[in-house]
C-alpha positions in Angstrom: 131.5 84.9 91.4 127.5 83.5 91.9 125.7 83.1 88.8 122.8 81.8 88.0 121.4 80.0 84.6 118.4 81.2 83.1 117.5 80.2 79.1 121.0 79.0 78.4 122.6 82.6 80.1 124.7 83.7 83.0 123.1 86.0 84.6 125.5 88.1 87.9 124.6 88.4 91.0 125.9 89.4 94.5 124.4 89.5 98.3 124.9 91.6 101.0 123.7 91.5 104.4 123.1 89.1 106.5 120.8 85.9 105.4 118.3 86.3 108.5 117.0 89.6 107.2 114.1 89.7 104.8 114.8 89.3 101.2 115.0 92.4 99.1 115.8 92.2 95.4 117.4 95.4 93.1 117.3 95.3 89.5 118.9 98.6 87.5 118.2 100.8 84.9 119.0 100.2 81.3 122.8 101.2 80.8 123.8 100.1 84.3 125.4 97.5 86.7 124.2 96.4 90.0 127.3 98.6 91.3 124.5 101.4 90.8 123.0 100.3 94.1 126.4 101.2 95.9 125.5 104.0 97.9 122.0 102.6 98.8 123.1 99.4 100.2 125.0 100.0 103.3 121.6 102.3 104.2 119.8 98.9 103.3 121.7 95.9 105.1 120.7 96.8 108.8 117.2 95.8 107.9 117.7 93.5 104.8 119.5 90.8 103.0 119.9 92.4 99.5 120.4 91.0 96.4 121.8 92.9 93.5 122.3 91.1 89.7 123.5 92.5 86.4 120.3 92.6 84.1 121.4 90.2 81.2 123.2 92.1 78.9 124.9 94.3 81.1 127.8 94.0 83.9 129.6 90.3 84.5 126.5 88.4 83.3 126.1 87.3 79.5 124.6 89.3 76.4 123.3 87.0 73.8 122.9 88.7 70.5 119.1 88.7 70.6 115.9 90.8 71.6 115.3 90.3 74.7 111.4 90.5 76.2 110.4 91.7 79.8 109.6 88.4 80.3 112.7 87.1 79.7 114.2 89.6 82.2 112.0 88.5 84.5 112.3 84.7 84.1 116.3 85.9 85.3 115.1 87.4 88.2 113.4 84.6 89.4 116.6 82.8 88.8 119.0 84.7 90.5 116.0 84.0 93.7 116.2 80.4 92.8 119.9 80.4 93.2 120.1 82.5 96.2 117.3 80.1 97.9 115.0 82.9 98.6 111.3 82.1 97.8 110.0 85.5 98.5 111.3 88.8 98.3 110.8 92.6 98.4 111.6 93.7 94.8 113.0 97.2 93.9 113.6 98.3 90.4 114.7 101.7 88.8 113.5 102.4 85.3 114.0 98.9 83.3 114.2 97.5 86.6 111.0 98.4 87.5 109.7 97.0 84.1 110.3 94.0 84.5 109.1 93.8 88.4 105.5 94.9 86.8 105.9 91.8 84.6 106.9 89.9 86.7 104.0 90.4 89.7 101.3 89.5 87.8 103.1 86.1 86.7 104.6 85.0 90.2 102.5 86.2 92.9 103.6 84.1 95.5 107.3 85.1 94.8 106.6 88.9 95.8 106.7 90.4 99.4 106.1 94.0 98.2 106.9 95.7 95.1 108.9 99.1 94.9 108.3 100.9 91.4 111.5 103.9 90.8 111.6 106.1 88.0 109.5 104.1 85.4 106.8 104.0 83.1 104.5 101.4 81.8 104.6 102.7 78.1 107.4 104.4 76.0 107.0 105.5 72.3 108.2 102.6 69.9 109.6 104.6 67.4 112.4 106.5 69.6 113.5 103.3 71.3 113.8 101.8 67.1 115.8 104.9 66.3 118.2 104.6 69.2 118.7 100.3 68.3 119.3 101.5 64.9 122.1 104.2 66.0 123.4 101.8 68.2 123.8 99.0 65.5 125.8 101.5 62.9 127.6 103.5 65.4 128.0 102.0 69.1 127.7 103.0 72.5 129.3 106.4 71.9 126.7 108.4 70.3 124.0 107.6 72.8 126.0 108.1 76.0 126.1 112.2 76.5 122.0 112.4 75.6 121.6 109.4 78.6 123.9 111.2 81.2 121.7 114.7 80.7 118.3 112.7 81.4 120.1 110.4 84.5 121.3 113.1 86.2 120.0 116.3 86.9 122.1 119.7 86.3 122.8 120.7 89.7 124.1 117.2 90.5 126.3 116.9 87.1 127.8 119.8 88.7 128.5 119.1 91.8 129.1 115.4 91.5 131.0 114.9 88.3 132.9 111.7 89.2 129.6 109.8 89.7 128.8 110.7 86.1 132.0 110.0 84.6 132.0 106.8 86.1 128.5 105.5 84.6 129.5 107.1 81.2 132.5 105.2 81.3 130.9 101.8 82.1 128.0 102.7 79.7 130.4 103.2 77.0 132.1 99.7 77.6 128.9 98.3 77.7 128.5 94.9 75.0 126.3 96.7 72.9 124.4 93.8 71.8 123.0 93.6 75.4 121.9 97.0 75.0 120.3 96.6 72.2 118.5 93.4 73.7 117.2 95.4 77.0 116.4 98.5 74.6 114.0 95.7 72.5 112.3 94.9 75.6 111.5 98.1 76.4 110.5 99.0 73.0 107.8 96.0 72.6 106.4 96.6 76.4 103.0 96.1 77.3 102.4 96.0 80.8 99.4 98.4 81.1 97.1 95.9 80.9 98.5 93.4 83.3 99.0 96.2 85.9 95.6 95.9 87.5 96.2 91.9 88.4 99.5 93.3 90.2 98.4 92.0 94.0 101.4 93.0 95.8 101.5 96.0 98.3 103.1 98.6 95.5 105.2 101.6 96.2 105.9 104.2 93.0 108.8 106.5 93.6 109.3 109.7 91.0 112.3 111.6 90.8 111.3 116.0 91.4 114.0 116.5 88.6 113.3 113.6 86.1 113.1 114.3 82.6 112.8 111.0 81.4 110.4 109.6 83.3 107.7 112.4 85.5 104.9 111.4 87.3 102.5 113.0 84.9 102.3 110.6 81.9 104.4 107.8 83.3 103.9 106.8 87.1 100.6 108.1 87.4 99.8 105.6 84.8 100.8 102.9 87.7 99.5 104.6 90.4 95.8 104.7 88.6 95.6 101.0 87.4 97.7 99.3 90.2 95.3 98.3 93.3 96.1 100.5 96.4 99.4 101.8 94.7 100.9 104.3 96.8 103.1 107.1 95.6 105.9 109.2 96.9 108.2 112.1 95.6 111.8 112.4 96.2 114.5 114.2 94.6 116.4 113.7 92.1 117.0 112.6 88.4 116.2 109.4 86.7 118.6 107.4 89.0 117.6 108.3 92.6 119.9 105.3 94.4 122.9 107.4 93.0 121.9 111.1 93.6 119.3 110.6 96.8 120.4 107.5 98.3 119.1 108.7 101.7 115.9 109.5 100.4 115.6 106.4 98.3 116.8 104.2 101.1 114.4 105.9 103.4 111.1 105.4 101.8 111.9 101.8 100.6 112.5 100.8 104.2 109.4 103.0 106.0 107.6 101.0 102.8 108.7 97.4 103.2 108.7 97.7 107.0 105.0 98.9 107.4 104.3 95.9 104.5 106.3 93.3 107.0 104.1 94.0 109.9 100.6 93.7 107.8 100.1 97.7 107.8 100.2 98.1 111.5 102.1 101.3 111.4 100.7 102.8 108.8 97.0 102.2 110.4 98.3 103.9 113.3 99.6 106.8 111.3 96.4 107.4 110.2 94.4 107.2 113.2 96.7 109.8 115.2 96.2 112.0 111.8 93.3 111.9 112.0 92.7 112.3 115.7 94.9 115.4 115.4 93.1 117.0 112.5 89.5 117.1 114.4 91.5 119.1 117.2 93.1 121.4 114.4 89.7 122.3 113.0 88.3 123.1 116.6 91.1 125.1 117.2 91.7 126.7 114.3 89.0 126.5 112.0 87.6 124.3 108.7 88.4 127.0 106.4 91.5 127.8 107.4 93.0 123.9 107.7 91.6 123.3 104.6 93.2 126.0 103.2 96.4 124.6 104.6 95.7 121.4 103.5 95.0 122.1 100.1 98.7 123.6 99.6 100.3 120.9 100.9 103.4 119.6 98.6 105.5 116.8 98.1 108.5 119.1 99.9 105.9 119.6 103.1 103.3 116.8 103.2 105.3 115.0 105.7 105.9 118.1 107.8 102.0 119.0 107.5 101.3 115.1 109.0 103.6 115.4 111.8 102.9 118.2 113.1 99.4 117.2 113.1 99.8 114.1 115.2 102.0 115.0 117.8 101.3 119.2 117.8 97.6 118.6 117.4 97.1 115.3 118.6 99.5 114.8 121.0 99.9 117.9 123.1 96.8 119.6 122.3 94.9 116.6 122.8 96.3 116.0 126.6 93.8 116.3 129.3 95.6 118.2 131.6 94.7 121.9 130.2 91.6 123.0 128.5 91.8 124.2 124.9 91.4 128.5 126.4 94.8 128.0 128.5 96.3 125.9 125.5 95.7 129.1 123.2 97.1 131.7 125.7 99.9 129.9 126.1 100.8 130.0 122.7 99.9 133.9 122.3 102.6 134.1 125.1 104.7 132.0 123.6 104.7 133.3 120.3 104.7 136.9 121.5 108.0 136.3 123.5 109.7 134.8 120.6 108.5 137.0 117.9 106.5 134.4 116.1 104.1 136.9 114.8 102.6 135.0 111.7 102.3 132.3 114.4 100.5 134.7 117.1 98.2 136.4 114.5 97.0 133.4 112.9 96.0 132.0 117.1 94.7 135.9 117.6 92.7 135.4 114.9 91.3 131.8 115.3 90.9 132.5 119.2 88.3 135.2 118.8 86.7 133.4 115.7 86.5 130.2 117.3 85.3 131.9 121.1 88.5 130.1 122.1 89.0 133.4 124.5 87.5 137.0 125.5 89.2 140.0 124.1 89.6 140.6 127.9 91.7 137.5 128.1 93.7 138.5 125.1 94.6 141.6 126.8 95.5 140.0 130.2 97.8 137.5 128.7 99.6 140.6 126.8 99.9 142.7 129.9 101.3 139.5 131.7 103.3 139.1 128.7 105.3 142.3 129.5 106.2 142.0 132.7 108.2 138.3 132.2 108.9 139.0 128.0 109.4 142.8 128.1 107.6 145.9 127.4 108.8 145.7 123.7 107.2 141.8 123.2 104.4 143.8 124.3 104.3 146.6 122.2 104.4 144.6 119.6 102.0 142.3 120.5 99.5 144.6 121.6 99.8 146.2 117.6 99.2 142.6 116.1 96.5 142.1 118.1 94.5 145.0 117.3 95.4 144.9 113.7 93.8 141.3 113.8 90.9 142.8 115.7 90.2 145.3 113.2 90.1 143.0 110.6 87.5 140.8 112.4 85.3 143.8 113.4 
C-alpha cells in the first residue's frame, strides 16, 4: 500500500489510470474514504491519471489524536503529490475536500492546474460543528451517523439505492473517531473567505439540486462571488454527487479540465457560435420574445437553450444556401405536418411580426401543405393561423 509522510502521519493513497494522462487529484468529504470516488473513476481514467487518498483521519491512513487545521490537510495533499511525483495537478474536492483545495490554492499556486469546488462552503457556524465534537467525544460515531446519511443523500436516492447508503454508514460508523473529530476541528476553525480572492486557478463550483447541507445560496455563491472568474454549474443530487450523479459529476469535471488543458480554446469557441446564433434568433424571432426565453432559462435547460442556439440558429439558419423567408416556410410546413403547433404558432407569429413573409405566402405554404401533409394538417393549420392573425390584428 503507497503512503506518503506528512508531519509525522501516514497519509493513504491510490492511482489509477495511466501515468501519461494529466494529473487529477480527489479528496473526500468528512466521514468518507477515497472508495467514495468508485463510481466516478472508471468515467475519469480515459482522460486522466487520478489520484485518490484517505484525508488523515479517515480510511487506511493515520488519525492522530489532535485538531487538525485545513492547513494541515493541505500540507498532506501536497504530500501524497510529492510521493506520486506529480508537480501539478487538477484538484477535485467534495465538501471537506474542497476546503482544503481553497486553502491550499492560495498557498501553492504553481502546484494547481485547475481547481474543481463540489458541494462546499467557505464558512460553517462554529457552534454546531463544537456540539457535534462534543457528542462525538461522550458517545461515538453512532449518534451522528443517521442525521449525516439524511443530508448525503437525498430521499429519492435513499430509496432507491439503499446499499450505497448502508455501505457509508457502515464505514462511517467504524470510522477512528479521533480522526473525526480532528477533520470536524478544521472545519469548525475555517477561514478561507478571505484568501478566496488570491485563488488564481481556473475554478469550477459544482452544487448538488437536492443538497441540504450545503446550497448554492449561502455557501457556493459565497465562492463564486469572491473567486476571480469562478464558474458555476448545477447538477443533481445530494451532498455527495460522485456517489449519486457520477455521470454528471464526471461529465462537467472533464468538459471543465479539458477546456482549462487547451487554454480556453473550446470554451471561446462556444461562445462565439452562441453568440453568432443568438443575432439570427432575434432577427428571426424577435428581442422580446428571446429575451423572454432567455430569461427563464434553468439549470435543468441552460444547456439545451445554448445548443440549440448554435447549431439551430447558428448553424442551419445561418447557411447561405436559403434566405431567411424560405427558412420560415419551411418550418410552417414542417411543423404543420407533424403537429408542432406551439412550434408553428410561435413562427406564424414572428413571421408576420418580423415581415419574415406575406400573409399571401402563409396561405400558399398551407394550401401546399395539404396536398403532400393532408387536408386535416391543413385544417388545422389554417385555424392556428388565423387565430394568430387575429391576435396580431
Amino acid at each position: 500500500m503507497p503512503f506518503a509522510i506528512s508531519h509525522g502521519a501516514r497519509i493513504y493513497w491510490r492511482q489509477d489510470g495511466a501515468t501519461d494522462k494529466p494529473a487529477l487529484v480527489l479528496l473526500t468529504s468528512i466521514g468518507t474514504d477515497l472508495s467514495l470516488y468508485d463510481p466516478v473513476v472508471p468515467l475519469l481514467t480515459p482522460d486522466f491519471r487520478v489520484l485518490r487518498m484517505d484525508t488523515r483521519g479517515h480510511g487506511a491512513s493515520d488519525a492522530p489524536a489532535d485538531d487538525y487545521s485545513l492547513d494541515l490537510l493541505a500540507e498532506d495533499v501536497l504530500a501524497v503529490m510529492d510521493a506520486a511525483g506529480v508537480e501539478k495537478a487538477s484538484l477535485l474536492g467534495t465538501s471537506l475536500g474542497a476546503m482544503i483545495l481553497m486553502a491550499l490554492a492560495p498557498k501553492a499556486p504553481q502546484r494547481v492546474e485547475a481547481l474543481i469546488l463540489a458541494c462546499t462552503s467557505p464558512a460553517m457556524d462554529p457552534s454546531v460543528w463544537d456540539q457535534r465534537l462534543e457528542l462525538i467525544r461522550k458517545e461515538g460515531m453512532a449518534p451522528l451517523v443517521e442525521p449525516v446519511m439524511g443530508r448525503f443523500f437525498s430521499e429519492a436516492f435513499r430509496a432507491q439505492h439503499p446499499e450505497v447508503v448502508e455501505t457509508v454508514r457502515a464505514a462511517m460508523l467504524a470510522q477512528n473517531p479521533d480522526g473525526y473529530r480532528g477533520c470536524g476541528a478544521a472545519i469548525r476553525d475555517m477561514a478561507l473567505l478571505e484568501g478566496l480572492t488570491a485563488i488564481k486557478a481556473p475554478t469550477l463550483v459544482i452544487t448538488g439540486a437536492k443538497d441540504v447541507a450545503t446550497p448554492f445560496e449561502g455557501h457556493a455563491d459565497k465562492i463564486v462571488a469572491a473567486v476571480p472568474g469562478a464558474r458555476h454549474v448545477e447538477i443533481g443530487g445530494a451532498h455527495l454527487p460522485s456517489l449519486e450523479v457520477p455521470t454528471a459529476l464526471a461529465g462537467a469535471v472533464r468538459a471543465f479540465v479539458g477546456e482549462v488543458l487547451r487554454g480556453g480554446a473550446v470554451q471561446d469557441a462556444k461562445d462565439t457560435l452562441f453568440e453568432a446564433g443568438l443575432a439570427t434568433r432575434r432577427k428571426v424571432l424577435g428581442d422580446a420574445w428571446v429575451d423572454k426565453s432567455l430569461a427563464k432559462r434553468t439549470a435543468f435547460t441552460a444547456d439545451y437553450q445554448a445548443m440549440i442556439t448554435r447549431y439551430a440558429w447558428n448553424e442551419i439558419w445561418g447557411r447561405p444556401g436559403l434566405d431567411h423567408r424560405t427558412r420560415r416556410l419551411l418550418v410552417l410546413a414542417i411543423c404543420a405536418s407533424l403537429a408542432r403547433w406551439e412550434e408553428f404558432r410561435l413562427h406564424v407569429r414572428a413571421g408576420l411580426e418580423q415581415g419574415g413573409f406575406t400573409e399571401d405566402e402563409l396561405k400558399e405554404t398551407l394550401m401546399q401543405l395539404a396536398i403532400y401533409a393532408g387536408v386535416p394538417a391543413a385544417n388545422t393549420a389554417f385555424t392556428e393561423a388565423a387565430d394568430v392573425m387575429s391576435d396580431l390584428a
